[in-house]
Every structure is written in C-alpha cells, then in structure tokens.
ZAZA-194745 format. One record per residue (C-alpha): residue in one letter; chain; x, y, z. Coordinates in steps of 0.25 Angstrom, whole numbers, plus 5000, padded with zeros to 4 digits. Example, Ala and Ser with C-alpha at 12.3 -4.5 7.8 and 13.67 -1.06 7.14 Angstrom:
<nodes>
+---------+--------+------+------+------+
: residuo : cadena :    x :    y :    z :
+---------+--------+------+------+------+
:       A :      A : 5049 : 4982 : 5031 :
:       S :      A : 5055 : 4996 : 5029 :
+---------+--------+------+------+------+
</nodes>
This chain:
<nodes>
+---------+--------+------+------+------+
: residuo : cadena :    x :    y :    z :
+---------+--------+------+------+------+
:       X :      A : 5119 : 5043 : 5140 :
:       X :      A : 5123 : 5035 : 5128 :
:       X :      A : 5132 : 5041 : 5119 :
:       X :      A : 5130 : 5042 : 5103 :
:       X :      A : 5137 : 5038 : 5093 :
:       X :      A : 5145 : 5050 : 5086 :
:       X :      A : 5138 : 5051 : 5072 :
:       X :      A : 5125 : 5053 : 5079 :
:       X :      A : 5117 : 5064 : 5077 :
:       X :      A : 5116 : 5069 : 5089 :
:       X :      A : 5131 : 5075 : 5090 :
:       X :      A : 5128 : 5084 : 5078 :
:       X :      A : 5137 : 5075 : 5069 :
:       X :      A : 5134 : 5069 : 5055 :
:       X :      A : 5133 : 5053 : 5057 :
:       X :      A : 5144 : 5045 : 5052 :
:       X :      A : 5147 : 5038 : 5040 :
:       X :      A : 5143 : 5024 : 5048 :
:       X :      A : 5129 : 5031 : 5050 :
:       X :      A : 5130 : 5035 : 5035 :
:       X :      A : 5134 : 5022 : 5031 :
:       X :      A : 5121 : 5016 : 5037 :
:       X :      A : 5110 : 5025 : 5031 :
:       X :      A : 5115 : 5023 : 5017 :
:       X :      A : 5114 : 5008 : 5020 :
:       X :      A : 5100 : 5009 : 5023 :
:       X :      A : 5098 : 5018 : 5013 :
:       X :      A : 5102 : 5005 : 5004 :
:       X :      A : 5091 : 4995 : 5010 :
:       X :      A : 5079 : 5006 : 5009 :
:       X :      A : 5083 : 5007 : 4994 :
:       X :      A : 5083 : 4991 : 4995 :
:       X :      A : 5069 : 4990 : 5000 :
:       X :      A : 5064 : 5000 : 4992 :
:       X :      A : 5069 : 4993 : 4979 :
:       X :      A : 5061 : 4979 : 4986 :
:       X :      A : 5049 : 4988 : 4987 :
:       X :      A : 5049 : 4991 : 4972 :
:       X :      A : 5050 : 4976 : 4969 :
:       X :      A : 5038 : 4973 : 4978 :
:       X :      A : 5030 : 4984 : 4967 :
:       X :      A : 5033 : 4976 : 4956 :
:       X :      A : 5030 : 4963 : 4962 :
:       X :      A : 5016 : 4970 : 4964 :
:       X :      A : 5014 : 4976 : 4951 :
:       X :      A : 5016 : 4961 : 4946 :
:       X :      A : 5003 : 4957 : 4956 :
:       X :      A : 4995 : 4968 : 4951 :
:       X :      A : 4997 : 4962 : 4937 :
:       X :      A : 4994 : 4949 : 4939 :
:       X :      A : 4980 : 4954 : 4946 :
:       X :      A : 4976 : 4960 : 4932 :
:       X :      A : 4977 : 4947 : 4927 :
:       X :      A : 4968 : 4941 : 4936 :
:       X :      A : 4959 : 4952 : 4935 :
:       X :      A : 4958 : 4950 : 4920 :
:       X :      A : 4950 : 4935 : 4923 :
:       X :      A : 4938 : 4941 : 4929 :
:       X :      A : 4929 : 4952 : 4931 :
:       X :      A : 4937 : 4965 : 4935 :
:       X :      A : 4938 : 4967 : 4951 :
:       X :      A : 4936 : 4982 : 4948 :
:       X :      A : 4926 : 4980 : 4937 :
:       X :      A : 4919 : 4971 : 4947 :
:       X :      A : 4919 : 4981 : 4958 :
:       X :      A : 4916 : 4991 : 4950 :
:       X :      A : 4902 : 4985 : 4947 :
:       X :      A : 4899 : 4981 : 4961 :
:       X :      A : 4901 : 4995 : 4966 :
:       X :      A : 4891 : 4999 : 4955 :
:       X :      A : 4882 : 4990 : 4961 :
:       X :      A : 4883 : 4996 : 4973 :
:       X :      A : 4881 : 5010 : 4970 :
:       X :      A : 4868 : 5006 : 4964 :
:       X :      A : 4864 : 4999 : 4975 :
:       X :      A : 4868 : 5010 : 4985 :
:       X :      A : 4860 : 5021 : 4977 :
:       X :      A : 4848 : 5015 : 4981 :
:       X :      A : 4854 : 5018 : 4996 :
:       X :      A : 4853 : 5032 : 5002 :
:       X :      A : 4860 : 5032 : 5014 :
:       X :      A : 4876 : 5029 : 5018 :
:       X :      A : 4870 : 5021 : 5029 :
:       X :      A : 4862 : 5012 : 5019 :
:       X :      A : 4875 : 5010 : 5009 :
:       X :      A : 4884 : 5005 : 5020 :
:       X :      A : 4872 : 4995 : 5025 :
:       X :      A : 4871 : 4991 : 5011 :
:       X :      A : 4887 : 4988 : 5010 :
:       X :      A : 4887 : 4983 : 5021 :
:       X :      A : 4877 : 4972 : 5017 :
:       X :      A : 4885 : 4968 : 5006 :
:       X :      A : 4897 : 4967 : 5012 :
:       X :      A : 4892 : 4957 : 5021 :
:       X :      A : 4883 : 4950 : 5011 :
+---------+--------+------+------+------+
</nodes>
C-alpha cells in the first residue's frame, strides 16, 4: 500500500505550511483571472455603444420588429385554431 505524505488529511493532521503556501498562490491567479474577466465587460460595453450608432442610420431593429409583429397578430385574428397559426408561420418562414 502506498504511504501518504505526512500533512495529509487522512492522519488527522493540519496540512503543512508547503500545502498552505500553494493554496494561497492560487488564490493569487483566480483573483488574476477574475480581474481579466472584468476587462472583457468593458471591451463589451464598448461594442454595445458603437451598435447604437449604427442603429441611429436606419429604421429601428425594434421599431421594425415591433410592426411586423402587429402585422401578424392582425393577420392570425382572422385564424381560429393553433393548428392553422403554425401552418401559417410556417409558410412565411419558408417563403
């Protein structure tokens, strides 16, 4: 049987300072990677920015959406069924 170090858990015994010594430096690299993460947010903030600018050139994506969606529920009220809604969306996905 293979035998275990002496700080191990197993004999009941705190872990040594080497052991201690590790977990704090990883510790240190998690704290690294968190401060890379919250770099990555701004870098995004900055993209979503930029997609206003764009947006402010031509119609709306909501706005546009918005209407279409209108449309539709004016043209489905007309439709009783499920059965006959879904055929109909189904049509103008394909078309």
């Amino acid at each position: 049987m293979k035998q275990l170090p002496q700080g191990s858990p197993k004999y009941g015994m705190l872990p040594s300072a080497g052991h201690r010594a590790q977990s704090t430096g990883r510790r240190a690299q998690s704290t690294g990677r968190r401060a890379q993460g919250t770099g990555h947010r701004a870098q995004s903030t900055g993209r979503r920015a930029q997609g206003t600018e764009h947006r402010a050139q031509g119609t709306g994506h909501r706005a546009q959406s918005k209407r279409l969606r209108n449309e539709g529920t004016a043209r489905l009220q007309d439709r009783k069924t499920a059965r006959q809604c879904i055929m109909y969306y189904r049509r103008c996905i394909n078309n």
